[in-house]
Residue frames as qw, qx, qy, qz and C-alpha x, y, z in Angstrom:
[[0.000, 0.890, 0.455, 0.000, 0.00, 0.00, 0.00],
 [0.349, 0.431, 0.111, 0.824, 1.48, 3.45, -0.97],
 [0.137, -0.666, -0.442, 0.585, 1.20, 6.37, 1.08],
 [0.319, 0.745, 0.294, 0.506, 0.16, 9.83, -0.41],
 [0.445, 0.163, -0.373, 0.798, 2.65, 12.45, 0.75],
 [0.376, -0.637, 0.092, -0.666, 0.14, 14.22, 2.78],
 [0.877, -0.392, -0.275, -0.051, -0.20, 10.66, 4.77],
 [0.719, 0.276, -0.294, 0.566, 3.57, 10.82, 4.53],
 [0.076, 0.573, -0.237, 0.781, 3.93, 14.64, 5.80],
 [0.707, -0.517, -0.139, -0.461, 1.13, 13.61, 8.67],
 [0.903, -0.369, -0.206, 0.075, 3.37, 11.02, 10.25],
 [0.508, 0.357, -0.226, 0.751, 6.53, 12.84, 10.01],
 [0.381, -0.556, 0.065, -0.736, 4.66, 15.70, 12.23],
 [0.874, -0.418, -0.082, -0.233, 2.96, 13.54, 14.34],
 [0.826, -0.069, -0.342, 0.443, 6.82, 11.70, 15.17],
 [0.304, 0.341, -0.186, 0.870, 8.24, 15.13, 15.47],
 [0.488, -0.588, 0.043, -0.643, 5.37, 15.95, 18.42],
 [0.925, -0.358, -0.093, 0.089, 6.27, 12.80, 20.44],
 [0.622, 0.209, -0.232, 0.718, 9.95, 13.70, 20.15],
 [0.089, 0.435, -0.254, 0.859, 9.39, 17.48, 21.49],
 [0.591, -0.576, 0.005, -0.564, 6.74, 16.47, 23.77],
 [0.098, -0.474, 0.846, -0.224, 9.28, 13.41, 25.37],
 [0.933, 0.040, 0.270, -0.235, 7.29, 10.40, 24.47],
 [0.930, 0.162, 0.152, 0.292, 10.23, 9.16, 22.26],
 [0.339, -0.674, 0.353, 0.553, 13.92, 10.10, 22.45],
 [0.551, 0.780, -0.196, -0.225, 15.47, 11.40, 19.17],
 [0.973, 0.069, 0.026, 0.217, 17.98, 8.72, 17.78],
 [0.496, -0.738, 0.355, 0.288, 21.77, 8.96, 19.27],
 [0.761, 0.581, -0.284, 0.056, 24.44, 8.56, 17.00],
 [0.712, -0.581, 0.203, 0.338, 27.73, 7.24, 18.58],
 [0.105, -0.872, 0.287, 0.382, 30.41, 8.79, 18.59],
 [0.346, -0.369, 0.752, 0.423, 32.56, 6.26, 16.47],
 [0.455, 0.755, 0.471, -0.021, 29.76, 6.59, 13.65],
 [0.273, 0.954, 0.101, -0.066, 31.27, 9.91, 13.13],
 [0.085, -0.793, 0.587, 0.138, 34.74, 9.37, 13.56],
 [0.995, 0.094, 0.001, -0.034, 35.43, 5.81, 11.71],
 [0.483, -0.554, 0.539, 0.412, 39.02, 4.69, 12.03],
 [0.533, 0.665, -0.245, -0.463, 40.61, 4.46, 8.92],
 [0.968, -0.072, 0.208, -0.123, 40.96, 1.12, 7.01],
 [0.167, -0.761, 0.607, 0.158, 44.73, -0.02, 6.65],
 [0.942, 0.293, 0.033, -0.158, 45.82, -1.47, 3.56],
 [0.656, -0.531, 0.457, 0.282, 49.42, -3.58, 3.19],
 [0.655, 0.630, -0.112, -0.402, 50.36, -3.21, -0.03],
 [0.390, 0.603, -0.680, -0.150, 52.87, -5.79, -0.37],
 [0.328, -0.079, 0.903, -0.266, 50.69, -8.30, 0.90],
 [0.057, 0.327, 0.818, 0.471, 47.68, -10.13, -0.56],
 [0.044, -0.819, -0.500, 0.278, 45.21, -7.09, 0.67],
 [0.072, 0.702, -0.294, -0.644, 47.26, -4.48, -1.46],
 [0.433, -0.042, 0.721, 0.540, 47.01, -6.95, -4.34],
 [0.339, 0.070, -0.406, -0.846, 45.94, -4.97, -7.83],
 [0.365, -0.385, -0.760, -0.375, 42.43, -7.63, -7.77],
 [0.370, -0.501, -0.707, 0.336, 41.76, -7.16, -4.07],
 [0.091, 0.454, 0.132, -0.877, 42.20, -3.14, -4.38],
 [0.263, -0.025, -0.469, -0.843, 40.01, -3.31, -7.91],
 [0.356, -0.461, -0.813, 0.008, 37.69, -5.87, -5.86],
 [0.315, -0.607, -0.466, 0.561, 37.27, -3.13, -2.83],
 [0.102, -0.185, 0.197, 0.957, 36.82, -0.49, -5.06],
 [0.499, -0.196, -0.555, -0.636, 33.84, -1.68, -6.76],
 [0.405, -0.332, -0.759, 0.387, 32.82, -2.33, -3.26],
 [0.294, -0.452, -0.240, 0.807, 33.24, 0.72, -2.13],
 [0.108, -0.120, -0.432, -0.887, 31.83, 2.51, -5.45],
 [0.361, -0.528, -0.696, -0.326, 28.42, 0.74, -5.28],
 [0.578, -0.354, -0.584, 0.447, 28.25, 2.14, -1.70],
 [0.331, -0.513, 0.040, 0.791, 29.26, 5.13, -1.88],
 [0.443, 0.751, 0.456, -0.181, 27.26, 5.71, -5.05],
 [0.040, 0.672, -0.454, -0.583, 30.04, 6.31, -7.62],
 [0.845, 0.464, -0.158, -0.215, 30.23, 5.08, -11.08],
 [0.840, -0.248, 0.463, 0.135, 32.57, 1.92, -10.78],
 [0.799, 0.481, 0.311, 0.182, 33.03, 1.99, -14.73],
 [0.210, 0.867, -0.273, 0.359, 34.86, 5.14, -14.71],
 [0.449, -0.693, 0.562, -0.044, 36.85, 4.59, -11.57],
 [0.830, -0.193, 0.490, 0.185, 38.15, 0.95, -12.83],
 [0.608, 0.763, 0.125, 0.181, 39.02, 2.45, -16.23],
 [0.180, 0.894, -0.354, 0.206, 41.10, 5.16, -14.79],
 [0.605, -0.625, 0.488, -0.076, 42.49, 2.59, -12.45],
 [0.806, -0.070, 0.524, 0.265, 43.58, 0.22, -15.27],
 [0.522, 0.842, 0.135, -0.003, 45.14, 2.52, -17.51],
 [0.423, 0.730, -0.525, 0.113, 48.46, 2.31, -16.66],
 [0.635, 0.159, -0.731, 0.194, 50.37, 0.53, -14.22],
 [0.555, -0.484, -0.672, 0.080, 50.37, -0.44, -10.80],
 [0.350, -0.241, -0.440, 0.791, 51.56, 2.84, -9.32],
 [0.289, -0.090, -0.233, -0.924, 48.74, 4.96, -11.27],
 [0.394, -0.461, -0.540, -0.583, 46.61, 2.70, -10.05],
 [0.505, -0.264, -0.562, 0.600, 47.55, 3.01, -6.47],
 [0.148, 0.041, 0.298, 0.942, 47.13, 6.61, -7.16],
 [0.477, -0.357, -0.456, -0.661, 43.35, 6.52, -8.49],
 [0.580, -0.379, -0.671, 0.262, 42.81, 4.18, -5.36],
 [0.374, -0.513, -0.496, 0.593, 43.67, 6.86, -2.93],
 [0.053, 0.081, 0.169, 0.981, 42.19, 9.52, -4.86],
 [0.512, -0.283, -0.653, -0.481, 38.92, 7.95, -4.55],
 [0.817, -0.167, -0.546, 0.078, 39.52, 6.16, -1.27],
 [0.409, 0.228, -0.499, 0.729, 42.42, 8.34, 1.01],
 [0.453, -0.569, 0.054, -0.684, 39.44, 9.97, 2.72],
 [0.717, -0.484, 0.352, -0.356, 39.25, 6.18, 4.79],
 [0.986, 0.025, -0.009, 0.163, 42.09, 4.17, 3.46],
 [0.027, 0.849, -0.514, -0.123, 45.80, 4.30, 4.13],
 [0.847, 0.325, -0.301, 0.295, 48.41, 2.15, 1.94],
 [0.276, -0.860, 0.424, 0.067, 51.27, 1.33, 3.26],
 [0.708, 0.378, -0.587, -0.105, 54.31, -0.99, 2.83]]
């Protein structure tokens, strides 16, 4: 059954009066939500290998709502240090290579 956005707008309201009137607490985020550690990658092990970083990319794309087709392009266009490279151009925000 489909709601029609008035039904929609109606229950939104209605939550947002139980929240301000204290019948239901507003939703907590924890703290390590906002601050994820970042995910450490060995690159001269089998978790830095060129499949496992083009595997976790197209992980991470679909997620993260990027186009996969374009990132794995630019990542296989030259060799393995360009595609390190693309990796943490994409990625450095929560991944650090190392050796």
């Amino acid at each position: 059954m489909a709601l029609s956005r008035k039904e929609i707008e109606k229950r939104a309201i209605a939550k947002e009066k139980k929240i301000a009137k204290g019948k239901r607490k507003p939703l907590k985020i924890k703290k390590s939500e906002l601050h994820p550690r970042k995910v450490l990658i060995n690159i001269n092990s089998s978790d830095g290998d060129t499949f496992n970083l083009l595997a976790l990319a197209k992980k991470w794309s679909i997620q993260l709502q990027l186009n996969y087709n374009l990132i794995y392009e630019e990542m296989t266009a030259s060799d393995r240090e360009h595609l390190l490279e693309v990796f943490k151009k994409h990625f450095g925000t929560f991944v650090t290579l190392y050796e």
